[in-house]
C-alpha positions in Angstrom: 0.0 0.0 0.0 2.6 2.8 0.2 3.6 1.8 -3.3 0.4 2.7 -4.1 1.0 6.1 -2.2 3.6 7.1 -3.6 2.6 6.4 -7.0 0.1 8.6 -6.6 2.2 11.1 -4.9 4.5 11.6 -7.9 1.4 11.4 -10.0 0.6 14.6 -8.4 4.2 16.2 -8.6 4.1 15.3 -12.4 0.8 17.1 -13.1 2.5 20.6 -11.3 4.9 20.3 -13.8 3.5 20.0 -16.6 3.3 23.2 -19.1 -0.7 24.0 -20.2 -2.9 25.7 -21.7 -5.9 27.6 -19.6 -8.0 25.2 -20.6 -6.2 22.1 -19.2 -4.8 23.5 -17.0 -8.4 23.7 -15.0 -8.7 20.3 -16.1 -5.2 19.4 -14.4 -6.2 20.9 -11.5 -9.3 18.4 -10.9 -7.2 15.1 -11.4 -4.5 16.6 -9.0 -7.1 17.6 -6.2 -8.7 13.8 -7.1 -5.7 12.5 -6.7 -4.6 14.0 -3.3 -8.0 12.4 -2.1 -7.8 9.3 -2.9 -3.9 9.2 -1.6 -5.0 10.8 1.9 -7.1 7.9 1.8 -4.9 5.1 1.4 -2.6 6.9 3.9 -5.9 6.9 6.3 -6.3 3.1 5.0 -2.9 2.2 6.0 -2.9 3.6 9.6 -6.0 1.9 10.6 -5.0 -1.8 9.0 -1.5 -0.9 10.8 -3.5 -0.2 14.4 -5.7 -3.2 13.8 -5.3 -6.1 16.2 -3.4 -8.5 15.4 -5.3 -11.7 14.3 -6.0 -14.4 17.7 -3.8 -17.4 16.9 -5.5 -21.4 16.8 -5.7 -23.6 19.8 -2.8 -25.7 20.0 -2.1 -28.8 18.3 -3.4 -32.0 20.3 -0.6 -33.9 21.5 -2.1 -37.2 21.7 1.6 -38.8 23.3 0.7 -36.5 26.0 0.1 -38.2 29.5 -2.6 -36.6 31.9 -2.9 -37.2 35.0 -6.7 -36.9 35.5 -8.1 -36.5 38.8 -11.2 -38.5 38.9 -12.6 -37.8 42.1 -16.8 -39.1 42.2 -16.3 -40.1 38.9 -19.0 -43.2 37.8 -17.5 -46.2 37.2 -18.3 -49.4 34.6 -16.2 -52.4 35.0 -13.1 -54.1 36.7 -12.3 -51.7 39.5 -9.2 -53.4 39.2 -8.2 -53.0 35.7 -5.3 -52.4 33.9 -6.8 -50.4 31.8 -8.7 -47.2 32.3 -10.8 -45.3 29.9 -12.3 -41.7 31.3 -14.9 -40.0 29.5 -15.4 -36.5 29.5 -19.8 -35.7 28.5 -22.6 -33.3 28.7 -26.0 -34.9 28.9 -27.6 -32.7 26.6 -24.7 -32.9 23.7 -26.4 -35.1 20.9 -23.1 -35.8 20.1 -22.3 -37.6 23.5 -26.0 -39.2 23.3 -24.3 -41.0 20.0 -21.4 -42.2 22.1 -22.7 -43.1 25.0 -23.4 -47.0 24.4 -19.7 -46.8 23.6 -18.3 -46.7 27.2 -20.7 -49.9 28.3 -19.3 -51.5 24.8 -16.3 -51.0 26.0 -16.2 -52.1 29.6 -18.6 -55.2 28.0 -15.4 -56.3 25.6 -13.4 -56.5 28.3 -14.4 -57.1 31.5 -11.1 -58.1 33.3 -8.9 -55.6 31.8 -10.9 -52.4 31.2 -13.1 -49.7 33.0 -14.8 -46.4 32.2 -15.3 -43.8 34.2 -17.8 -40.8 33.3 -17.2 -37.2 34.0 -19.4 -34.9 33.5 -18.6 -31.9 31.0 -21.7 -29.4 31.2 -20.9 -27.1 28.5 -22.2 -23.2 29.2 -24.4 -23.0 26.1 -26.7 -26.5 27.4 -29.6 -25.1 29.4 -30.3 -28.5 30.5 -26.3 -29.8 30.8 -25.5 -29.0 34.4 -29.0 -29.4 36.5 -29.2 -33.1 34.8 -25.4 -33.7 35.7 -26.4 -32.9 39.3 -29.3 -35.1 39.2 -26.6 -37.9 38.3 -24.5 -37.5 40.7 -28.0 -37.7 43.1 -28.6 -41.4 41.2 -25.3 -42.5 41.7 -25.7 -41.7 45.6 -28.3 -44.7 45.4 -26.2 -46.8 42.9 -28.4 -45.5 40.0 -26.0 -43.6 37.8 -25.6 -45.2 34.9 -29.6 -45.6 34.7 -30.3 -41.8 35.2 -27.3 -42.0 32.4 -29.4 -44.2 29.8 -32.8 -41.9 30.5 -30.8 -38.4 30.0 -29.2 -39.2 26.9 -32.5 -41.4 25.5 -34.1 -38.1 26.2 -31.6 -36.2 24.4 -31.6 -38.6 21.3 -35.6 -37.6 21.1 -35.0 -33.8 21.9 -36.8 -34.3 24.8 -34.1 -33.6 27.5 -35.3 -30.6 30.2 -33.0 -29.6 33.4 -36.4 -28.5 35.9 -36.4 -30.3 39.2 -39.9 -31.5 38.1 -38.0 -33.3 34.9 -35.0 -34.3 37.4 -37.7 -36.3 39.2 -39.1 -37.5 36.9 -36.2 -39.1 35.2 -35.2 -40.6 38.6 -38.5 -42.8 38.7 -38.0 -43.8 35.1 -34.4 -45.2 36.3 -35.4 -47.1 38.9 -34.7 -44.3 42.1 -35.9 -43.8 45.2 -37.9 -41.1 44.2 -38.6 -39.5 47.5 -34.6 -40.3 48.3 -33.9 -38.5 45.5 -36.0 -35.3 45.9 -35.1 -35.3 49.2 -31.1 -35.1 48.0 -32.1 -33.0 45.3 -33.3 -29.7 47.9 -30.6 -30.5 50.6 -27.5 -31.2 48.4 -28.1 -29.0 45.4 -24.7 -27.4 46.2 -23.0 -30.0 47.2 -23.2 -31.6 44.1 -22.9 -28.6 41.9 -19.6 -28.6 43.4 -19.0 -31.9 42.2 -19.5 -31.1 38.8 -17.4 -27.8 38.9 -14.9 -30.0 40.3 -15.0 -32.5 37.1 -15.6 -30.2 34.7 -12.0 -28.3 35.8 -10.7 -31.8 35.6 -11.5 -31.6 32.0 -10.3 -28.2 31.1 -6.8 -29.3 32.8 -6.6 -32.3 31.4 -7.3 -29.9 27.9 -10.9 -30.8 27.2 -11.7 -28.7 24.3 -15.9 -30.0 23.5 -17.7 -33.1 24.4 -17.2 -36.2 23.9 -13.6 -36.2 24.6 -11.8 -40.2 25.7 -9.2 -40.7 26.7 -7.1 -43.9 27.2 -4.9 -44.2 30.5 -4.1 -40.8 30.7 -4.1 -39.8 26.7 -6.2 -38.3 24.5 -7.9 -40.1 21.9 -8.0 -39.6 18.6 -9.7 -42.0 17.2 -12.8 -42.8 19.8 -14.9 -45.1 17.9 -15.1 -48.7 19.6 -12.9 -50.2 17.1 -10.4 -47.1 17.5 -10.5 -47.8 21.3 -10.0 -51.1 20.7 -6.9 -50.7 18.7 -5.1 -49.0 21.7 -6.6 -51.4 24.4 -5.3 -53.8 22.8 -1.6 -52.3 22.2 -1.4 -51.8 25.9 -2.4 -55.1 26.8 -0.3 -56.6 24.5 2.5 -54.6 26.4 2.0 -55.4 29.7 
């Protein structure tokens, strides 16, 4: 752009010296005034582009090598306490996304019951209404050894479209997994915050262990890339095989 201005520039010089005649000489005049314009406004272009901000660099580039050391703390679990294997996913009960994946995890931890277990964090993302009030009402089921029911109706309700985060729906989603439905209301009043805490806590998890959207696996510690049950598979059975 200041090539451009200082074409224009000696554009303008040139015309002042050139020898005319009164009558183009008025017609000089207008294509040197034009010209002064339209360089004060590339001059005017080139200051603001200058004193823009400069443009917000990309999230980093997964390392999927990467080791993290996940604290799981009330996490649900599915599968050989035990195992040598642990997979940890990261969800939000009202991502359709994670409504897809979900029968997944209990594939999973159904392939290999010795060597494998799952453990579900919860992952409410800001823009799902529904995401955290049904993640609390989990962690309520899993109090009574219901989780992973309350886990099957939320995301069967989010297949359907259906999925609502009032403590009327809450309750209501309790007796269709098999609750103790006064229990559960009960829990639902008096530990409110207690369990909202428990989520906060998870979801931090997640955003330390670099949880960028829902689902996210990962595989003893490292992200995965490939998270489809065969993907999973793949590296299950590359750690078994090297143990």
């Amino acid at each position: 752009m200041r090539k451009l201005s200082a074409t224009f520039a000696a554009a303008v010089v040139a015309l002042g010296l050139v020898g005319c005649t009164p009558a183009t000489q008025e017609d000089a005049s207008a294509i040197k005034e034009q010209l002064e314009q339209i360089a004060k406004k590339i001059d005017a272009l080139e200051k603001k582009v200058a004193a823009a901000p400069a443009a917000r660099p990309g999230p980093p580039k997964e390392d999927y090598n990467k080791v993290h050391k996940i604290n799981l703390d009330n996490a649900a679990y599915i599968g050989n306490p035990n195992a040598k294997v642990t997979v940890v996913e990261f969800s939000d009960f009202e991502c359709p996304f994670c409504a897809r994946a979900a029968p997944d995890a209990k594939t999973i931890a159904e392939k290999y019951p010795d060597d494998v277990r799952v453990a579900f964090m919860n992952f409410p993302l800001s823009f799902h209404r529904s995401a955290r009030p049904t993640a609390i009402g989990a962690m309520i089921a899993k109090e009574q050894g219901k989780f992973w029911e309350y886990h099957d109706v939320l995301f069967k309700k989010t297949a359907a479209k259906q999925l609502k985060g009032s403590d009327a729906d809450l309750i209501a989603y309790a007796k269709e997994a098999g609750c103790d439905v006064a229990k559960f209301e009960a829990d639902l009043k008096a530990k409110r915050a207690e369990y909202d805490k428990i989520v906060t806590a998870q979801f931090a998890a997640g955003q330390a262990a670099s949880v960028r959207g829902t689902p996210t696996f990962f595989i003893n510690g490292k992200k995965v890339q490939d998270r489809s049950v065969a993907g999973m598979s793949r590296t299950i059975d590359a750690i078994l095989k090297g143990s």
